[in-house]
Kinemage of the C-alpha trace (Angstrom):
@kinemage 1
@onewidth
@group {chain A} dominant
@subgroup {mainchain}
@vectorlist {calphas} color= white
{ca unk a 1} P 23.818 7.336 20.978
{ca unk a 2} L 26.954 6.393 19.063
{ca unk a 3} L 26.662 4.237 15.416
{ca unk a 4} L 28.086 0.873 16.471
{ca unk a 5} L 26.400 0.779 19.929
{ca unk a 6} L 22.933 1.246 18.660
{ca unk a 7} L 24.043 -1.480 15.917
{ca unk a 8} L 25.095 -4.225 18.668
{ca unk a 9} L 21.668 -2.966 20.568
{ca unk a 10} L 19.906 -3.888 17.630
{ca unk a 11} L 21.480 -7.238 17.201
{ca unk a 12} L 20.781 -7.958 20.974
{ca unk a 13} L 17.513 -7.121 20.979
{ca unk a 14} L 16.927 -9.555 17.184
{ca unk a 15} L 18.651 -12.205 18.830
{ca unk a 16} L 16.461 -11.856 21.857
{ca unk a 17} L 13.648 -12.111 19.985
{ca unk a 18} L 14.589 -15.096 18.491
{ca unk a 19} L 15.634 -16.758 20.893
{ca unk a 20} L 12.511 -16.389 22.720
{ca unk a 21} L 10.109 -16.597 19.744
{ca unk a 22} L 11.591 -19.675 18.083
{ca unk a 23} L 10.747 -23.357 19.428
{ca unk a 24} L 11.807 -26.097 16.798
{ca unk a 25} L 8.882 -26.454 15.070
{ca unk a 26} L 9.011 -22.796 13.798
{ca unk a 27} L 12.884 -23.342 13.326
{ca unk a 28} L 11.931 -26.177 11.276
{ca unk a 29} L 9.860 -24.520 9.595
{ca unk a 30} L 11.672 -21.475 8.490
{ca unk a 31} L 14.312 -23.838 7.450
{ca unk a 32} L 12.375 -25.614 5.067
{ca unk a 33} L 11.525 -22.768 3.708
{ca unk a 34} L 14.630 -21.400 3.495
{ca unk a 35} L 15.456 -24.368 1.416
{ca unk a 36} L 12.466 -24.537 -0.620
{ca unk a 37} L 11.896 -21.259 -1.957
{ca unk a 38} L 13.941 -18.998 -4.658
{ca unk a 39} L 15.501 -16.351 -2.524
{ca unk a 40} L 14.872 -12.581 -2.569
{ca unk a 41} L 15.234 -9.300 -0.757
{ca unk a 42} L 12.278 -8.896 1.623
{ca unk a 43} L 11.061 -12.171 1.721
{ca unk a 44} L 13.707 -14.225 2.631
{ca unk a 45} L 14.458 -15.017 4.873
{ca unk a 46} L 11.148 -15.297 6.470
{ca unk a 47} L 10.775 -13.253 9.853
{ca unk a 48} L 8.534 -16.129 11.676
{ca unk a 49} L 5.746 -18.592 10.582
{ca unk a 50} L 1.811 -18.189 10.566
{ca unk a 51} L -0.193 -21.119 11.642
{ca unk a 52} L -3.819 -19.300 12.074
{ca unk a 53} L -5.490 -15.616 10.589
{ca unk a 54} L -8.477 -14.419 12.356
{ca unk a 55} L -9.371 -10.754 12.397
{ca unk a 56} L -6.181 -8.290 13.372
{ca unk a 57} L -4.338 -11.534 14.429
{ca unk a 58} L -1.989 -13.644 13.225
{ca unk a 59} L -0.821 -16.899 15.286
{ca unk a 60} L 2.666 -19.060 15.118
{ca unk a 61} L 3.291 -22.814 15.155
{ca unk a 62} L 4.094 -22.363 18.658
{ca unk a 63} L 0.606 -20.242 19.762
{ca unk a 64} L 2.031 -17.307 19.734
{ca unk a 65} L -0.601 -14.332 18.915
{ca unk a 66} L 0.470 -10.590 17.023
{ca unk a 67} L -1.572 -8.136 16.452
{ca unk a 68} L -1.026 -7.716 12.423
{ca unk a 69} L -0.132 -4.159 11.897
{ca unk a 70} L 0.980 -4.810 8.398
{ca unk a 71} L -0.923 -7.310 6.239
{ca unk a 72} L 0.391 -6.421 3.025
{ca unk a 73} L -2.405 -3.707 3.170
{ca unk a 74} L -4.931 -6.762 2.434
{ca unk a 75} L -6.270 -7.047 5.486
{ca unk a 76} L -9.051 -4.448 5.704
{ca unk a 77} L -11.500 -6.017 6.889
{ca unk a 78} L -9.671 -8.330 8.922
{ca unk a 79} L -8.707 -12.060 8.200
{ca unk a 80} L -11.249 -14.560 8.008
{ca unk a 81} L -14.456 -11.934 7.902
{ca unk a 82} L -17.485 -14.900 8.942
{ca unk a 83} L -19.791 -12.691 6.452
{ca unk a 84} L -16.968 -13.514 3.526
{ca unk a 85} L -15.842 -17.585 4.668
{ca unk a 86} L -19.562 -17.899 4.334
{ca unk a 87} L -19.774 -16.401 0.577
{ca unk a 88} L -16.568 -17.612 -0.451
{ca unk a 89} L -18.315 -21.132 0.210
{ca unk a 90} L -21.783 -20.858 -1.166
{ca unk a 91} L -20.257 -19.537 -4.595
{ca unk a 92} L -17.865 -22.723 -4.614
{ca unk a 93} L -21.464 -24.890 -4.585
{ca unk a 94} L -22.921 -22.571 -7.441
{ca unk a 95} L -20.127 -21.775 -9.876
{ca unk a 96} L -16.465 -22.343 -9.199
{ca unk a 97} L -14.573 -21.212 -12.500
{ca unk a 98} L -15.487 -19.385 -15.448
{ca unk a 99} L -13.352 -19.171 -18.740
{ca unk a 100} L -12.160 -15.912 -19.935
{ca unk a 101} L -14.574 -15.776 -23.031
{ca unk a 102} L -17.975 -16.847 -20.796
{ca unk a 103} L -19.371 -13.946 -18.526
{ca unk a 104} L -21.152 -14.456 -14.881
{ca unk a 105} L -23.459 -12.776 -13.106
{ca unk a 106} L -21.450 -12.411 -9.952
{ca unk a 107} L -18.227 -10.805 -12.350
{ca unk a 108} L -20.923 -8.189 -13.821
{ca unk a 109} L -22.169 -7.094 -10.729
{ca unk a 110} L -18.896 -6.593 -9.071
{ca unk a 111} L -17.874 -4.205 -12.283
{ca unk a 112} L -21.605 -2.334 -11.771
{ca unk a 113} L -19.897 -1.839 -7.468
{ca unk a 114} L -16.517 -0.509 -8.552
{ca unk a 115} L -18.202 1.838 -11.145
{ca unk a 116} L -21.250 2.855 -8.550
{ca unk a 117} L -18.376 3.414 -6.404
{ca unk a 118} L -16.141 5.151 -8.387
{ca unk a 119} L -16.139 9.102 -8.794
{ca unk a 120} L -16.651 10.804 -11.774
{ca unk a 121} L -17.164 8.855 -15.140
{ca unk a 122} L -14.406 6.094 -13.965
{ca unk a 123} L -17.110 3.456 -15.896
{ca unk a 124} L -15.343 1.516 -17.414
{ca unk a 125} L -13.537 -1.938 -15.673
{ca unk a 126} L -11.008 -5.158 -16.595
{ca unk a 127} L -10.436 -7.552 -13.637
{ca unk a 128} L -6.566 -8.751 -13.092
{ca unk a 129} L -5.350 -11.550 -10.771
{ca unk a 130} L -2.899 -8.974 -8.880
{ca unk a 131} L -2.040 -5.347 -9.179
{ca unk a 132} L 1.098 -5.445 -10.889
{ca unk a 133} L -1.133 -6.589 -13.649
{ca unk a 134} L -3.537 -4.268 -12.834
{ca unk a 135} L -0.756 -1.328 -13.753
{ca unk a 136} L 0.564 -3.290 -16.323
{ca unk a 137} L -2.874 -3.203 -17.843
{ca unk a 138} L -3.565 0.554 -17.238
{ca unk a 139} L -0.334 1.056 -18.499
{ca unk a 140} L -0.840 -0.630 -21.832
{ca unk a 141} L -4.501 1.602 -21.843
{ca unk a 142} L -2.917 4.867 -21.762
{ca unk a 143} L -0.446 3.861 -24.859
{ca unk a 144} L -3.647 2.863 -26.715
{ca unk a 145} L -5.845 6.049 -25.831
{ca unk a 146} L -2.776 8.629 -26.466
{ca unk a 147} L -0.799 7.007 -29.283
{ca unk a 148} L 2.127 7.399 -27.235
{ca unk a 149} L 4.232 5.268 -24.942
{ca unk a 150} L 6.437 7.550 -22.587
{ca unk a 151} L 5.475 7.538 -19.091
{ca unk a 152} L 6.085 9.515 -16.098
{ca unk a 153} L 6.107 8.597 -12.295
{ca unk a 154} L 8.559 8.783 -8.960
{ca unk a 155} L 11.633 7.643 -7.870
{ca unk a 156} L 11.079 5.377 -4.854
{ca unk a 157} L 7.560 4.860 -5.747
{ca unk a 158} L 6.062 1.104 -6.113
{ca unk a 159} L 3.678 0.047 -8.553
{ca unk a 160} L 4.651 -4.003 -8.931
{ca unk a 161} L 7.252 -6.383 -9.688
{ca unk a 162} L 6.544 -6.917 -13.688
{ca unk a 163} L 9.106 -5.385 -15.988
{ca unk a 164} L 6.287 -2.579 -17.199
{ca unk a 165} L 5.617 -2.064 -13.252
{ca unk a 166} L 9.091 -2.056 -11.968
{ca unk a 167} L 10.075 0.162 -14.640
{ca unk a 168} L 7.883 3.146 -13.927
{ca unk a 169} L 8.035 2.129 -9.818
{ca unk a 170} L 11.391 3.894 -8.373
{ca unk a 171} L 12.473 1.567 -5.567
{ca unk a 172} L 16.240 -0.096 -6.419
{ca unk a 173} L 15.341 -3.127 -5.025
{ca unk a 174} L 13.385 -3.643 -7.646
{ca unk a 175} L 15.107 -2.140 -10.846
{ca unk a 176} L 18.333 -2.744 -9.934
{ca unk a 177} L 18.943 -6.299 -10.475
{ca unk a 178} L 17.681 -6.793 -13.855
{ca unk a 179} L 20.471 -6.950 -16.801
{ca unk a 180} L 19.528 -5.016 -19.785
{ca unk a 181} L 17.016 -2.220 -20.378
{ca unk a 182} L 13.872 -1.742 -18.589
{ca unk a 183} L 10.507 -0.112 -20.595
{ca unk a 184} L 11.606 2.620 -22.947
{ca unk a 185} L 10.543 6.038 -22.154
{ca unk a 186} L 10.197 5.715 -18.565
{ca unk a 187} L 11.168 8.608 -17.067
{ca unk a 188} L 10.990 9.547 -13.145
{ca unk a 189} L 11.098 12.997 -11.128
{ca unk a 190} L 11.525 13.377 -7.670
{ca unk a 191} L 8.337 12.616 -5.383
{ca unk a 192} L 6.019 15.124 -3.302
{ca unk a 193} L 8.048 14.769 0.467
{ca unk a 194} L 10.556 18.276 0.169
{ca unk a 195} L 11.636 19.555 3.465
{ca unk a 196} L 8.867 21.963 4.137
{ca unk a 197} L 6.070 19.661 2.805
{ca unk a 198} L 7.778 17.069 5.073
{ca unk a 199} L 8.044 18.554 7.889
{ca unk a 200} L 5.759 21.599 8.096
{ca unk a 201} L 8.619 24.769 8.411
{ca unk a 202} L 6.867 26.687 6.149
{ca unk a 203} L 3.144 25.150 6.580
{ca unk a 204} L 0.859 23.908 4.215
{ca unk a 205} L -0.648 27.288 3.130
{ca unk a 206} L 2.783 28.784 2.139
{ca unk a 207} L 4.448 25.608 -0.162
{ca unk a 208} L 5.329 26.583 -3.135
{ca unk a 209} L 4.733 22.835 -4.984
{ca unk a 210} L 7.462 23.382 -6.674
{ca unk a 211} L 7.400 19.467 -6.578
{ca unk a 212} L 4.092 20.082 -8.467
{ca unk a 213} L 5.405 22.501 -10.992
{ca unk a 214} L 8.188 19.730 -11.796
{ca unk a 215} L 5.721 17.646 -13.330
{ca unk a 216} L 4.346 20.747 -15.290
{ca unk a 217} L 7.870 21.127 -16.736
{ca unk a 218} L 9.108 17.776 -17.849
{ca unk a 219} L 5.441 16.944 -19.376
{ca unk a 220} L 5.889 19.938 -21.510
{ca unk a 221} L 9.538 19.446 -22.169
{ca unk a 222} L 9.026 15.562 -23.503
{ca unk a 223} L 5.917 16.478 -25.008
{ca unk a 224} L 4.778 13.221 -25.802
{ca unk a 225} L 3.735 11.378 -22.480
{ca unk a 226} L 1.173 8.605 -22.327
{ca unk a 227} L 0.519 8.809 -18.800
{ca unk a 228} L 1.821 10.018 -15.319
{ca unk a 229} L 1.029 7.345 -12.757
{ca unk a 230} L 0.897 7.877 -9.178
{ca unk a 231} L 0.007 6.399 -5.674
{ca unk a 232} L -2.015 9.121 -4.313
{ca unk a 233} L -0.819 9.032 -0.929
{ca unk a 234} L 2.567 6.882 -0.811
{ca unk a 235} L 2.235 3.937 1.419
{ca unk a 236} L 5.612 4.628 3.940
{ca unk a 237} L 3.396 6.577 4.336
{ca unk a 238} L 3.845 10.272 2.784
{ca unk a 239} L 0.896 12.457 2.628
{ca unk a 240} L 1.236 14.925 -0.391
{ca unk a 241} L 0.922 18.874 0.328
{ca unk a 242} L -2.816 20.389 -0.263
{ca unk a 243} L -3.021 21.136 -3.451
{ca unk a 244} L -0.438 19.076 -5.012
{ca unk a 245} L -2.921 16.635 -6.990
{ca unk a 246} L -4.490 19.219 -8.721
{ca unk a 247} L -1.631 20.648 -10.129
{ca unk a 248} L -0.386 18.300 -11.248
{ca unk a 249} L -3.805 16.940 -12.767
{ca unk a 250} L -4.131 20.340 -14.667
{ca unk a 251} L -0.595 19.549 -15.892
{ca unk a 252} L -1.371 16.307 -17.486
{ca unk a 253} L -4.988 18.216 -19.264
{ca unk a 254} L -2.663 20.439 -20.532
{ca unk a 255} L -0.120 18.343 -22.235
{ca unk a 256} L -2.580 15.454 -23.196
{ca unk a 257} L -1.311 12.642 -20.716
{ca unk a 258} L -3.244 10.829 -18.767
{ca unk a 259} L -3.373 10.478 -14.575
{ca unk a 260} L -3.310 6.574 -13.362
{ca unk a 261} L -3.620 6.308 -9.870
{ca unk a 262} L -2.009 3.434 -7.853
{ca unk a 263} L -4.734 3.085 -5.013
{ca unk a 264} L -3.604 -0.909 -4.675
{ca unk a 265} L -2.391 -0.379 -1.044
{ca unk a 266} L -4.632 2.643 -0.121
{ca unk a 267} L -7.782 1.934 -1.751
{ca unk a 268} L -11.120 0.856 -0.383
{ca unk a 269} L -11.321 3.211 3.271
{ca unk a 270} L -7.644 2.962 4.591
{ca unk a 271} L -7.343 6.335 4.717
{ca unk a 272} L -11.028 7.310 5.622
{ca unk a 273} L -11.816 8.027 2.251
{ca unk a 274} L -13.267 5.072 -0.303
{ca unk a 275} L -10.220 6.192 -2.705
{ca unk a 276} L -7.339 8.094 -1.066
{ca unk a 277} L -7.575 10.710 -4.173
{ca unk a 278} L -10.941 12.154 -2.722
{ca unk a 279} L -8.936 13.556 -0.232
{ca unk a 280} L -7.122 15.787 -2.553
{ca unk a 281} L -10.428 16.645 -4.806
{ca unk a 282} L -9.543 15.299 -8.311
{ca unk a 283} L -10.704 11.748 -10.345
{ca unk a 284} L -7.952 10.401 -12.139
{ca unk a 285} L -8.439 9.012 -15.535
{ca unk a 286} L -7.608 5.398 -14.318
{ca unk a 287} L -7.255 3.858 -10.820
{ca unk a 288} L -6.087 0.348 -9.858
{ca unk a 289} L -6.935 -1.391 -6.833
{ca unk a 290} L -6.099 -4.681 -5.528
{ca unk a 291} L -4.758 -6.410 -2.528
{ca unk a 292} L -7.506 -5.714 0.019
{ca unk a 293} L -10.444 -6.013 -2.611
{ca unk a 294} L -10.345 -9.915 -1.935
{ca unk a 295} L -10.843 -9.040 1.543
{ca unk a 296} L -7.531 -10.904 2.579
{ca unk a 297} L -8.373 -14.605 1.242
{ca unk a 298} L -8.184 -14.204 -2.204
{ca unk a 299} L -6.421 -12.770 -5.197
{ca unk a 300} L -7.899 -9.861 -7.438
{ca unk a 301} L -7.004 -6.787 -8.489
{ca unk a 302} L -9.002 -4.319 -10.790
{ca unk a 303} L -8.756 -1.279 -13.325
{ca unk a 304} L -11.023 1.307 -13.981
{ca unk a 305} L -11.143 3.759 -16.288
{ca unk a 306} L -13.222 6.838 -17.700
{ca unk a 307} L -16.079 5.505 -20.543
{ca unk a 308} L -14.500 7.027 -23.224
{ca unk a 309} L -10.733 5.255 -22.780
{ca unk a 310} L -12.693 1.986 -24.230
{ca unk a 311} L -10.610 2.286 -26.810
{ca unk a 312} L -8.901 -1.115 -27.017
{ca unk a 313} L -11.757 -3.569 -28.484
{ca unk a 314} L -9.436 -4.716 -31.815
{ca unk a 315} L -6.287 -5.903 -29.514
{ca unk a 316} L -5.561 -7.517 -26.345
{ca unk a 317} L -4.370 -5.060 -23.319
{ca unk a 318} L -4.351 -8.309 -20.626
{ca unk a 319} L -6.013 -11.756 -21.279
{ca unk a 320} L -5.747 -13.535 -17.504
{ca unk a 321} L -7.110 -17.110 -17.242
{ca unk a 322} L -9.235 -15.684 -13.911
{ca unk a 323} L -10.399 -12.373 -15.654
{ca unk a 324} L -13.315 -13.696 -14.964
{ca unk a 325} L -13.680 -15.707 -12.386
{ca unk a 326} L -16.697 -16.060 -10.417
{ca unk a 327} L -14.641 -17.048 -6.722
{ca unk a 328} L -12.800 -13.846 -6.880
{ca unk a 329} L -15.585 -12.017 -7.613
{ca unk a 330} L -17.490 -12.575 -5.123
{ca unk a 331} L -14.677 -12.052 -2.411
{ca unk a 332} L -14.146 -8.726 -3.792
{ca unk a 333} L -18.303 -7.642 -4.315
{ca unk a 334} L -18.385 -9.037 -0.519
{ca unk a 335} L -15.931 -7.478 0.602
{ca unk a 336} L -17.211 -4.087 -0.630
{ca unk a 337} L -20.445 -4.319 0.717
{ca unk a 338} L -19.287 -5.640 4.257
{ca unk a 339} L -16.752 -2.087 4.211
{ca unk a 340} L -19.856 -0.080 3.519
{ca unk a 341} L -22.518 -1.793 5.642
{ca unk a 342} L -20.095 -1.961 8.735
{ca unk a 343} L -18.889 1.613 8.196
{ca unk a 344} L -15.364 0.719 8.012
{ca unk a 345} L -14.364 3.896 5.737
{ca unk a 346} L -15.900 6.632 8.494
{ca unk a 347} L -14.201 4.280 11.527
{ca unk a 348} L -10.784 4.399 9.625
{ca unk a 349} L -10.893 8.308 9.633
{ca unk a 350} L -12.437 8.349 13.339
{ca unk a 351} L -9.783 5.890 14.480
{ca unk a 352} L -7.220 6.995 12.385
{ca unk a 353} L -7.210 10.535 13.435
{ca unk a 354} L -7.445 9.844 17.281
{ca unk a 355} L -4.109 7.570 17.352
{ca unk a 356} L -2.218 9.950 15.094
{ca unk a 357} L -3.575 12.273 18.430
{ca unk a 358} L -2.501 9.980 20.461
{ca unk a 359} L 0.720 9.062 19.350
{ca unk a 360} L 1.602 12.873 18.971
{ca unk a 361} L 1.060 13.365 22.453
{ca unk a 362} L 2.603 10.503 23.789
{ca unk a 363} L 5.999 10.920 21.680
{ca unk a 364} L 5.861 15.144 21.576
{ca unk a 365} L 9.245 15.127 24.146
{ca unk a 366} L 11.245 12.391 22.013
{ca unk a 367} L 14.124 13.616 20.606
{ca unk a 368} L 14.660 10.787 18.208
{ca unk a 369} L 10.934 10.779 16.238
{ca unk a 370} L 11.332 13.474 13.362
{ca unk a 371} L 7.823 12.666 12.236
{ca unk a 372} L 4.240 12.000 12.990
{ca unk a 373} L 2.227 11.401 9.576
{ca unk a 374} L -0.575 9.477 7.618
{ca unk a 375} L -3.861 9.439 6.698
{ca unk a 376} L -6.945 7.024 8.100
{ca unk a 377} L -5.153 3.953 9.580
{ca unk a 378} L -2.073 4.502 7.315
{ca unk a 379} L -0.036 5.986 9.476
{ca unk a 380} L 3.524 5.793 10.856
{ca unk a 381} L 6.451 7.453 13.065
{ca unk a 382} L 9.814 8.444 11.878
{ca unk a 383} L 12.861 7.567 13.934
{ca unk a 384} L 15.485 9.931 13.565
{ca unk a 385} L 19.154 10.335 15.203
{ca unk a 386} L 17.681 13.883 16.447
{ca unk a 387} L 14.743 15.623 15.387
{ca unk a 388} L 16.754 18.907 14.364
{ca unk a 389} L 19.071 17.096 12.697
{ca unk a 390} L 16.338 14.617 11.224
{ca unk a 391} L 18.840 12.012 9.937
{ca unk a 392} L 16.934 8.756 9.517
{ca unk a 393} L 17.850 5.533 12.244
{ca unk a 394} L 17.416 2.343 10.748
{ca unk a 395} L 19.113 0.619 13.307
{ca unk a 396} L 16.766 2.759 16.588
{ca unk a 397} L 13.732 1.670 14.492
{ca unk a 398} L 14.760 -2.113 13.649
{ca unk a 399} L 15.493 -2.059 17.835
{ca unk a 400} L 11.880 -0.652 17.963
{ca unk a 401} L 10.486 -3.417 15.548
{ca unk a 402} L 12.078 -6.524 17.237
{ca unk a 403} L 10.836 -5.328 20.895
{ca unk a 404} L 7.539 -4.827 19.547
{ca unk a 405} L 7.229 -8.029 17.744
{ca unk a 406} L 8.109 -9.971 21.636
{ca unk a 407} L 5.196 -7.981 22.311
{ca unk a 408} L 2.891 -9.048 20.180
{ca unk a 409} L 2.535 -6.270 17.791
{ca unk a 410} L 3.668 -6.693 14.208
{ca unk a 411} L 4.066 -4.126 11.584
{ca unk a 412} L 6.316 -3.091 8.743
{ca unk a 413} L 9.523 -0.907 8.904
{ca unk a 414} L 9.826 1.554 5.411
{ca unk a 415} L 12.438 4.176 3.935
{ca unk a 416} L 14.746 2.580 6.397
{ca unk a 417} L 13.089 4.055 9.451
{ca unk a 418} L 9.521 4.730 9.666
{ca unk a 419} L 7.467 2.370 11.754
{ca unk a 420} L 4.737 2.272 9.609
{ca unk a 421} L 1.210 0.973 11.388
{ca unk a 422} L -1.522 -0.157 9.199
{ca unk a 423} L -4.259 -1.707 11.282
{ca unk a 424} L -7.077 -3.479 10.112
{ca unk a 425} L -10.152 -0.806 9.559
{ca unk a 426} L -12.285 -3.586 11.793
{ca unk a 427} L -9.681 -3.136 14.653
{ca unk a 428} L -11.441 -2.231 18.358
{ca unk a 429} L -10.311 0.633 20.163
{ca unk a 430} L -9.149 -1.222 23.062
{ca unk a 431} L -7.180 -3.108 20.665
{ca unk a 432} L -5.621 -0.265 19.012
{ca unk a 433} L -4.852 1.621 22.798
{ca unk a 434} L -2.954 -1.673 23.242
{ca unk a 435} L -1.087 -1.496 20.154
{ca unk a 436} L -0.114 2.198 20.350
{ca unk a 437} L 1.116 1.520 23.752
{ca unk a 438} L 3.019 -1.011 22.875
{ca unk a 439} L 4.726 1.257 20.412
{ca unk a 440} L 5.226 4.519 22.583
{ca unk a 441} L 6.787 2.330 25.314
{ca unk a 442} L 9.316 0.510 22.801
{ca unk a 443} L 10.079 4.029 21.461
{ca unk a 444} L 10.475 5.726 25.043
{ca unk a 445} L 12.823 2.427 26.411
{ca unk a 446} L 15.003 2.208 22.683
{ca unk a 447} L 15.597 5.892 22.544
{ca unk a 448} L 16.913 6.207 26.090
C-alpha cells in the first residue's frame, strides 16, 4: 500500500466516522468545548462526547454505546461499580472532608490495605490527589533518604505532567514545550524494547540485557543517583525481557540508588498480578499507584515506601488539601476489596491470556501486524507496513481506530501504531469475543 493512499484512506474513513457519529447536539457540544477549554496535544480536540458510564460502556449525547477499551487505565472495575455508588454515598452522610492535620478512620485503614497488600516491607504510605503528585512525592523521598538529587529513568517513558514528573518521563510531548531548564540531574537511557527483546529473534533465554547492563553503567559512572524510576511494564504496552528487573534492581543496591516504580496505569490486577513488578520477582523501594485506585469516580493516587525511608518527619515532601480525605478514601479501600472479593486480578490473567491467544491466531497470516504483546488485559497489536520490514503505520492503525470506533469499540492508539486494548478486568467474555472481533475484522478489511 503506497504512503499517500493509505493517508486519504485514513481521512475517508475519519470523516466517515464523523459524519455518521455526529448529530448537532454532540457537534455542539464539542464546539463548546473547543471554545471553552485551554488547548493541548491529546486532548483537544475532543474525539466525541460522553453522556452516561456504566461498567465497560461509555454512551454519547446521541445514545450511542462503545465498549471503553481505554479508560485512562481507571476503569478497573468498571464505571459506576453499584458496591462503590453505594459507599461513595454512605461516607458523604458520615464524614465528607477532613483537613490535612486531622486523621480518619476510613484514611488509616486504607494505608493498613495498601501496606497488607504490598510485598515486602513497602510499609510505609502518603496519599496524593493524582499520580503526578504521587511521583513528584516519591521523587522528593528518594532526595531525602540518599542525600542526593540525580535521577535516572527512560526516554519515552511517562510518569506525569508536573515539571519534576515530566522531567524524568521521556515523551516530547511533554518536555518539549517548556522554555528553560527542566529538573537538574535528570538523566535518561534508552528503555527495555531492543530488537530481539521486541520481537523474539533471539528468544527470551538467549538476551543479553544489555539494556539492563546500561543502567549498571551510567549508575556507576554518575555515581551519585537518588533514584531510578520505572513503570514496570510500559503501558503501549512493552513487556520487559525475563530477567531485566532484577538486574537492574541489583544495579541500584550496588550504587546506593533507590528503585521507584510507576505502577499508576498497571497497578491493582491489570496485568494479572496485584502489582505488575511481581511478575518479574523483585519489590521496589517505592511504588505509586493511582488512577484506577478510585475505582473510576474519584481522584487519588498513593505512595508507598519501605519502613525505614520515613525519613522526612522535619520537612514537607507534599502537603495536599485532600491528603486526607475521607471520600477518596473510601473509593480507593472499596475499590480494593471489591478487586479481591470478585477475583478480578486471577480473571485479568485468565482473560488476558486467552485473547492475546486469540488474537494471535486470528491475525498469524497478516502481513501488516509486527506484534502481538502485553500482559493481563494490557495488551495491544502493532501495525506495521510489513512484518519483515516492521516499520510502524500510523496512518493503517488510525484507519483501524476510526472503523472500530463506528463499531462501537473504543480504545487508545500509542507509539504511533499500536492498538493498544485495555478492557475493564470486570469485562464478560462474550463481551470481550465481541470486542476482539471487532478488531481482527477492522485489521483483516484495512490491511487489504
Amino acid at each position: 500500500m503506497r504512503h499517500t493512499e493509505g493517508e486519504a484512506n485514513t481521512s475517508k474513513a475519519r470523516a466517515e466516522w464523523a459524519a455518521r457519529e455526529e448529530d448537532g447536539a454532540t457537534r455542539d457540544l464539542l464546539r463548546r468545548d473547543a471554545e471553552a477549554f485551554l488547548h493541548q496535544s491529546l486532548s483537544s480536540p475532543c474525539v466525541s462526547t460522553i453522556a452516561k458510564a456504566e461498567g465497560i460502556w461509555i454512551e454519547d449525547t446521541a445514545g450511542r454505546r462503545y465498549m471503553d477499551f481505554h479508560g485512562n487505565s481507571v476503569h478497573h472495575i468498571g464505571y459506576g461499580h453499584p458496591r462503590l455508588v453505594a459507599a461513595i454515598k454512605a461516607q458523604l452522610d458520615v464524614l465528607p472532608f477532613s483537613p490535612r492535620r486531622f486523621t480518619n478512620e476510613v484514611s488509616v485503614e486504607l494505608a493498613e490495605k495498601l501496606m497488607a497488600i504490598a510485598p515486602g516491607d513497602l510499609g510505609r504510605v502518603l496519599f496524593t490527589t493524582g499520580g503526578s503528585d504521587a511521583n513528584e512525592v516519591a521523587l522528593r523521598l528518594a532526595r531525602a533518604a540518599t542525600g542526593r538529587f540525580k535521577t535516572l529513568s527512560f526516554w519515552d517513558a511517562f510518569h506525569g505532567a508536573g515539571f519534576g514528573a515530566s522531567s524524568v518521563g521521556g515523551e516530547a510531548t511533554f518536555r518539549s514545550h517548556i522554555a528553560g531548564p527542566l529538573l537538574p540531574g535528570a538523566e535518561h537511557i534508552a528503555p527495555f524494547h531492543c530488537y530481539h527483546c521486541a520481537y523474539g529473534h533471539s528468544g527470551p533465554e538467549s538476551c543479553s540485557l544489555a539494556c539492563a547492563k546500561m543502567v549498571d553503567y551510567v549508575l556507576g559512572r554518575e555515581g551519585d543517583v537518588a533514584a531510578v524510576i520505572a513503570e514496570p511494564m510500559r503501558a503501549v504496552p512493552v513487556v520487559p525481557p525475563a530477567g531485566y528487573w532484577q538486574e537492574v534492581q541489583e544495579a541500584c543496591h550496588r550504587h546506593g540508588a533507590l528503585l521507584i516504580m510507576d505502577e499508576i496505569p498497571t497497578g491493582l490486577g491489570k496485568t494479572g498480578r496485584m502489582f505488575a513488578f511481581e511478575h518479574d520477582g523483585i519489590t521496589p523501594d517505592i511504588v505509586t499507584l493511582g488512577k484506577a485506585l478510585g475505582g473510576g469516580i474519584l481522584p487519588i493516587a498513593a505512595v508507598i515506601a519501605r519502613e525505614d525511608l520515613n525519613v522526612a518527619g522535619d520537612f514537607a515532601i507534599g502537603h495536599y488539601t485532600h491528603e486526607k480525605n475521607p471520600l477518596t478514601a473510601r473509593a480507593a479501600l472499596t475499590t480494593i476489596e471489591i478487586i479481591e472479593e470478585e477475583g478480578l486480578v486471577e480473571r485479568a490473567a485468565e482473560l488476558g491470556g486467552w485473547a492475546m491467544e486469540r488474537l494471535r491466531e486470528a491475525l498469524a497470516g497478516n502481513d501488516h501486524v509486527g506484534d502481538i504483546r502485553g500482559r493481563g488485559l494490557m495488551f495491544g497489536v502493532e501495525m506495521v507496513e510489513s512484518r519483515e520490514g516492521r516499520t510502524p503505520a500510523p496512518e493503517l492503525a488510525e484507519r483501524i481506530y476510526y472503523t472500530c470506533l463506528a463499531e462501537g469499540l473504543s480504545f487508545k492508539i500509542s507509539a504511533g501504531a499500536v492498538l493498544t486494548l485495555s478492557p475493564p478486568l470486570t469485562i464478560s467474555h462474550s463481551d470481550l469475543e465481541r470486542a476482539l472481533n471487532i478488531v481482527t475484522v477492522a485489521i483483516a478489511e484495512a490491511a487489504d
